[in-house]
C-alpha positions in Angstrom: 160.1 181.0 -1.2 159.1 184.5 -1.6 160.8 184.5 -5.2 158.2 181.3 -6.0 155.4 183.5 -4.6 156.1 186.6 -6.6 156.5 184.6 -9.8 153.2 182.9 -9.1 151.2 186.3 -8.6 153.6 187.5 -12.1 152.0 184.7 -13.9 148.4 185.4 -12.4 148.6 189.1 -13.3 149.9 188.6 -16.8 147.5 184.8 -17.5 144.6 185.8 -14.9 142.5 187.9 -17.2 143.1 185.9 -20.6 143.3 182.4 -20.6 142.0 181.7 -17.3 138.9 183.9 -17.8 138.5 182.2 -21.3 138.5 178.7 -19.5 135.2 180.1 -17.7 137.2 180.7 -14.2 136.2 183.8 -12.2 138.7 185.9 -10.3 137.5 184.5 -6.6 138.3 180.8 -8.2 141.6 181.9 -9.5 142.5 183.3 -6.1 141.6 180.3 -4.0 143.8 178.3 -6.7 146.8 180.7 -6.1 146.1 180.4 -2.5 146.2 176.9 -3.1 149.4 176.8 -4.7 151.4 179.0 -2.7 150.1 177.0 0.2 151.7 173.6 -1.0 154.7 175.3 -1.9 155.0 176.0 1.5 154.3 173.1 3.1 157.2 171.6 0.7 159.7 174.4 2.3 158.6 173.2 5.5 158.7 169.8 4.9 161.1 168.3 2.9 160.5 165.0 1.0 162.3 161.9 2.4 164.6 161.8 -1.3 165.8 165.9 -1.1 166.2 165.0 2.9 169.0 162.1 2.0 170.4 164.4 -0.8 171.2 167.0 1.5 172.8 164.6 3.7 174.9 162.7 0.8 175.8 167.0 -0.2 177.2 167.4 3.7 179.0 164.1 3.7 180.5 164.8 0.3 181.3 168.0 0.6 180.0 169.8 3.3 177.6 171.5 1.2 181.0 173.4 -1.4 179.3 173.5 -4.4 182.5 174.1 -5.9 184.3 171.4 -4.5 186.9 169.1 -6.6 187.6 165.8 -4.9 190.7 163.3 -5.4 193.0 165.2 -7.1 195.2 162.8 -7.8 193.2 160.2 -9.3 192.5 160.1 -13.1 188.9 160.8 -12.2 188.7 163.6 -9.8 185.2 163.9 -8.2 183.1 167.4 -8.6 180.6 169.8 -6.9 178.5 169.3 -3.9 177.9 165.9 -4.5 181.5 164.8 -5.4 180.8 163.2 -9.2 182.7 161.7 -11.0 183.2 161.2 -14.8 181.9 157.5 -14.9 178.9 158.0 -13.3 178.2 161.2 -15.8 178.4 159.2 -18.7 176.2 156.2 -17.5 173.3 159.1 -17.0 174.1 160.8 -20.2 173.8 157.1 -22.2 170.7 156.6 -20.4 169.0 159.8 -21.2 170.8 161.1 -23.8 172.1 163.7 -22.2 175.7 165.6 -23.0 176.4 167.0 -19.4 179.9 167.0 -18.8 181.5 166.6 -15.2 182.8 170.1 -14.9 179.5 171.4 -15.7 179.1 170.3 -12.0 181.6 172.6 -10.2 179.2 175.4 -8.9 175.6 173.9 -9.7 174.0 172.0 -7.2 170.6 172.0 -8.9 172.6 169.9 -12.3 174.8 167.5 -9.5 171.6 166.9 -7.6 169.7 165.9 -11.4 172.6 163.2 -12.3 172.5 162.3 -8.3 168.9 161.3 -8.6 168.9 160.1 -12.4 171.7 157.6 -10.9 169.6 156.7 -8.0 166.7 156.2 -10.3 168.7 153.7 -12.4 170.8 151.8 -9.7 168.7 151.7 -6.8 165.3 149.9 -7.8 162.8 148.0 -6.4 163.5 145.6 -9.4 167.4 145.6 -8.8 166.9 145.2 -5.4 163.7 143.0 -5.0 162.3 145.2 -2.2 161.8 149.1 -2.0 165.1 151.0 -1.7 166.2 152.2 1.8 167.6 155.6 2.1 170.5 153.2 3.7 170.4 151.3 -0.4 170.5 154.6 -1.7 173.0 155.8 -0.1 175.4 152.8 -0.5 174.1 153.0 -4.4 175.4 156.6 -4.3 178.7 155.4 -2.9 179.5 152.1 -4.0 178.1 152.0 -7.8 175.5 149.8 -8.7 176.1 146.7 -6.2 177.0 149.3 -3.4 174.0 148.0 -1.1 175.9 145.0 -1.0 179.0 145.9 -0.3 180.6 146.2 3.3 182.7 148.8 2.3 180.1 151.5 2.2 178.6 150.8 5.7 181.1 153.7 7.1 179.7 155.9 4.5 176.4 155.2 5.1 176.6 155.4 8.9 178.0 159.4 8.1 174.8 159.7 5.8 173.2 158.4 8.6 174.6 161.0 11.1 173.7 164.0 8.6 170.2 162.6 8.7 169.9 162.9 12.3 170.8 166.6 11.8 168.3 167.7 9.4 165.0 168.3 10.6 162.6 166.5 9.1 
């Protein structure tokens, strides 16, 4: 938080007397807006959403929150990083958005497991797909059991884990 703070007051130094000035803004005006900003930046740190609260539960069931973890050595597709992905679900984000990441890319980066986590989520686990809003139960089931995994009673273990996390992390 205090690195998102410092940046902010960077950019004001640096943008404060140029643009902002230009746009007609006075320096009380800019200050109530940084004020502003560094107040709802805050409040996120404080309060998480309901979406980063579930990923942080799906990262402790997963992998206990090892960034670096590889999972399921033995299989064909082993499963990396925090959120244990593996290569199939990679490649349906990457035809969907045109991306190129590649599943080792994962081992150590939470921030580029936790984008494909919610691209995924974002494509599987739909009100349209579903034909009701997504529960962080769906989600979770999604996250574990592919596309139909909300159906599936072999991810009700799984989720009730997820669920456990949940119940952990204040809200």
């Amino acid at each position: 938080m205090l690195v998102d703070k410092i940046h902010l007051y960077d950019i004001v130094i640096s943008v404060g007397s140029t643009s902002f000035r230009q746009k007609g803004w006075k320096m009380n005006k800019l200050v109530l807006f940084i004020a502003a900003m560094i107040t709802a930046m805050e409040a996120r740190a404080v309060a998480p959403s309901p979406k980063s609260r579930l990923i942080a539960a799906l990262i402790e069931v997963e992998s206990r929150g090892n960034d670096y973890a590889i999972g399921d050595r033995h299989m064909t597709d082993r499963a990396y990083g925090p959120l244990q992905i593996r290569k199939p679900c990679v490649d349906n984000v990457n035809r969907r958005f045109g991306t190129r990441v590649r599943v080792e890319d994962l081992i150590g980066n939470r921030s580029q497991s936790v984008w494909i986590c919610q691209k995924y989520l974002e494509m599987y686990a739909t009100r349209s797909r579903l034909g009701r809003e997504p529960s962080e139960e769906d989600l979770a089931r999604v996250w574990n059991g592919g596309p139909q995994g909300y159906k599936k009673l072999s991810t009700l273990p799984y989720w009730s884990k997820v669920k456990k996390a949940l119940a952990q992390i204040k809200n």
